[in-house]
C-alpha positions as CSV (number, residue, x, y, z in Angstrom):
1,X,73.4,-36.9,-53.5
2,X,71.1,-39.3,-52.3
3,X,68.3,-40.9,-53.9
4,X,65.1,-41.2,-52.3
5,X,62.3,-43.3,-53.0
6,X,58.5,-43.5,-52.7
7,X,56.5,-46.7,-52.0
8,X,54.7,-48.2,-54.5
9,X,52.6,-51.3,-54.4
10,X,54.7,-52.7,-51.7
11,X,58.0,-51.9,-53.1
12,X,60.5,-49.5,-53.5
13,X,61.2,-47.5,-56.5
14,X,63.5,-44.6,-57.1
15,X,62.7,-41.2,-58.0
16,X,64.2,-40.3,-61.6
17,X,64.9,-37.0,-60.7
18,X,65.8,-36.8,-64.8
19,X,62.8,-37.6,-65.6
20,X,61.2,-34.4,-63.9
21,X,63.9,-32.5,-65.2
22,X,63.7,-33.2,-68.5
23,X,60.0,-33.2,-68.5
24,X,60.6,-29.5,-66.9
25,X,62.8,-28.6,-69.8
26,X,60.3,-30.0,-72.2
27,X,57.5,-28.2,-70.3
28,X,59.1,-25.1,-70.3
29,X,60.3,-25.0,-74.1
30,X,56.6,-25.5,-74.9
31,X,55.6,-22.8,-72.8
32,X,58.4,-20.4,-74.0
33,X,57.2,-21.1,-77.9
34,X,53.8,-20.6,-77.0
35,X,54.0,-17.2,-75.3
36,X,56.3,-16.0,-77.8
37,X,53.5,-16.2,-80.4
38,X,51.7,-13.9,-78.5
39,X,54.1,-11.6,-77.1
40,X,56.3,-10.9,-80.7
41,X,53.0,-11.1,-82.8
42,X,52.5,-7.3,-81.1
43,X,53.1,-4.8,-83.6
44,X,51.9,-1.5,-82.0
45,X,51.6,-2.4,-78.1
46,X,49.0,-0.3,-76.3
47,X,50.4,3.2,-74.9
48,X,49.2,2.1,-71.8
49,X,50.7,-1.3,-71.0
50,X,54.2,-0.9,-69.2
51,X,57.5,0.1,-71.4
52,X,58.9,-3.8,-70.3
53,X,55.0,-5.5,-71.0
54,X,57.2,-8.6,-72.1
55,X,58.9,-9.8,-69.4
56,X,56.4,-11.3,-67.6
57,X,54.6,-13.3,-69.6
58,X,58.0,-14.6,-71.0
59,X,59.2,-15.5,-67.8
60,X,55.9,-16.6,-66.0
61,X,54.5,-18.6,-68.7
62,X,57.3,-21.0,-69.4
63,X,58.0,-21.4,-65.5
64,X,54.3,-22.9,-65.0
65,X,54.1,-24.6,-68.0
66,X,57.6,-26.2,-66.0
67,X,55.4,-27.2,-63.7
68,X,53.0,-28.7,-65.6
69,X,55.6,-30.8,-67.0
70,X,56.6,-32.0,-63.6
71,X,53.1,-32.8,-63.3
72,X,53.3,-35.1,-66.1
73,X,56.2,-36.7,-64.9
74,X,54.7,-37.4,-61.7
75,X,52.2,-39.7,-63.2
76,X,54.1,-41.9,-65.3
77,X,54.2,-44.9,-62.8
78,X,50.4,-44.4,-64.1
79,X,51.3,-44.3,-67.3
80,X,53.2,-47.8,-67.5
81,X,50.1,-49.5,-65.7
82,X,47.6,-51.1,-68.5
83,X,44.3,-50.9,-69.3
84,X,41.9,-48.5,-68.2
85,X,44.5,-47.0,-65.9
86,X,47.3,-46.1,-68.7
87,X,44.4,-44.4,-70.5
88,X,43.6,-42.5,-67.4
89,X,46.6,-41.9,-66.8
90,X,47.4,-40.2,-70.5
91,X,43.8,-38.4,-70.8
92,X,45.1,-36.8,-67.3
93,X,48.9,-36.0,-67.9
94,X,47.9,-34.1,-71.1
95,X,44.7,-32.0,-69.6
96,X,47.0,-31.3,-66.7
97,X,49.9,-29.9,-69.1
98,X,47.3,-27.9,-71.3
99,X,45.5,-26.4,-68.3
100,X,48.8,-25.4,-67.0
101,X,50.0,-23.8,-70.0
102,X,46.5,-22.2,-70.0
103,X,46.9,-20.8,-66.5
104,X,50.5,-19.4,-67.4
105,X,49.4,-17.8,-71.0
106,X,46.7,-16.4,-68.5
107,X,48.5,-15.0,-65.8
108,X,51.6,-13.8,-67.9
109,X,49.5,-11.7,-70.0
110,X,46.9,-10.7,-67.4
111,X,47.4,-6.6,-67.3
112,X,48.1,-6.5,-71.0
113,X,46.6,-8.7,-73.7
114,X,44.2,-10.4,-71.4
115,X,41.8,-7.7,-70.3
């Protein structure tokens, strides 16, 4: 497999594809724990939701909260800068994760428990 690589401030530096991956994992788990609340906390679902309600949410929800992991990997090279920028960097990596939990809580139970 070949490694490519971005340019940053004049020089090259290799993608660590690990990085997104295990920020994906991370991402997901979080996304995965946090639906599950919702979803198994049910204890008489309404009549009129589908017979399968729970699929959705517990696969949407942990697939864009993926994403928002890989969003926070994408700005560590922000992260590791000092100052101002490092804080910018962490204030945005976490509102970026939360709102795309938020989104995928939203959008997995849009139909059932989000009306």
């Amino acid at each position: 497999m070949q490694i490519r690589t971005e340019r940053i401030n004049s020089g090259y530096v290799p993608i660590q594809w690990g990085t997104y991956a295990k920020a994906m994992l991370i991402g997901a788990a979080i996304g995965l724990l946090a639906i599950s609340i919702f979803v198994f906390g049910v204890d008489s679902p309404n009549p009129a939701w589908p017979n399968n309600w729970q699929v959705k949410p517990l696969l949407l929800t942990p697939f864009v909260a993926a994403m928002g992991g890989a969003f926070f990997a994408f700005l560590a090279p922000m992260r590791r800068q000092s100052g101002w920028v490092m804080a910018l960097g962490y204030v945005m990596s976490i509102f970026g994760f939360v709102v795309a939990l938020w989104m995928g809580i939203i959008l997995g139970l849009n139909g059932t428990m989000w009306n």
